[in-house]
C-alpha positions in Angstrom: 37.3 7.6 -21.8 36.6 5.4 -24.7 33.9 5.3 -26.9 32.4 1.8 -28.8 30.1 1.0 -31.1 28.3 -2.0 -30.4 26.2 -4.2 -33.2 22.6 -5.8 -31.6 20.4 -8.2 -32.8 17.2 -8.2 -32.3 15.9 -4.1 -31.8 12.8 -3.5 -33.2 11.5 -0.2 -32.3 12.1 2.9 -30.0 10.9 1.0 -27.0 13.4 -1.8 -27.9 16.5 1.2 -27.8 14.7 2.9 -24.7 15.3 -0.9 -22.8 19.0 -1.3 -23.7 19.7 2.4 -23.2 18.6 2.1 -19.5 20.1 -1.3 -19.0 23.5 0.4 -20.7 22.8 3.1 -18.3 23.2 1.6 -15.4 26.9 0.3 -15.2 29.2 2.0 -13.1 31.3 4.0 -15.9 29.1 4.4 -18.6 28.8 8.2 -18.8 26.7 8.0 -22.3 24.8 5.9 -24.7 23.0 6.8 -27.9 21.0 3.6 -29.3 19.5 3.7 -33.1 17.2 0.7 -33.2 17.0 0.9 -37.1 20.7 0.4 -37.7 20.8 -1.9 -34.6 23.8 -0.3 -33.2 24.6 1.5 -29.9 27.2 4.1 -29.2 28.8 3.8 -25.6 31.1 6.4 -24.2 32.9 4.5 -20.8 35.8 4.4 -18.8 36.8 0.9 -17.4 33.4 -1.2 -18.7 34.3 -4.4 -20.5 32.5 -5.8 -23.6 31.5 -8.5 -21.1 29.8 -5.9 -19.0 28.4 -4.2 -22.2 27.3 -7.6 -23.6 25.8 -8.9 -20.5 23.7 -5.8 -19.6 22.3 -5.9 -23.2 21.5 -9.7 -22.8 19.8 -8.3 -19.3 17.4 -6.6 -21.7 16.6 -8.9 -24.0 18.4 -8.5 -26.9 21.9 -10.4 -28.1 25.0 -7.9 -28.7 27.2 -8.8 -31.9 30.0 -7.2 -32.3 31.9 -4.3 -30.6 34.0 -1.6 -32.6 36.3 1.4 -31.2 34.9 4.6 -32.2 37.5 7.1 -32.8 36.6 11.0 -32.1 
């Protein structure tokens, strides 16, 4: 299981983190995601997703992702 941390441009508000977090939500392997609109960053816990995946589901809702960090812990 790995976790990332992935920057996003473009969240304004809770409905904003409600759209990626179901759009994260949905690809085979993600077992958890915990978006914070203010800091513009989503946490995703997966097993076998790519940042392609990640980056294209988040583009499915709208917004653009920016960067993608490992998340140790």
């Amino acid at each position: 299981m790995s976790k990332i941390e992935i920057s996003i441009e473009g969240m304004t508000c809770g409905h904003c983190a409600m759209t990626v977090t179901n759009e994260l939500a949905t690809l085979e392997g993600v077992s958890n995601v915990q978006v914070d609109h203010a800091a513009g960053k989503a946490t995703v816990e997966s097993e076998g997703v790519s940042e392609d995946q990640l980056s294209a589901a988040i583009e499915e809702a709208g917004y653009q992702a920016t960067g993608f960090a490992s998340v140790n812990g």
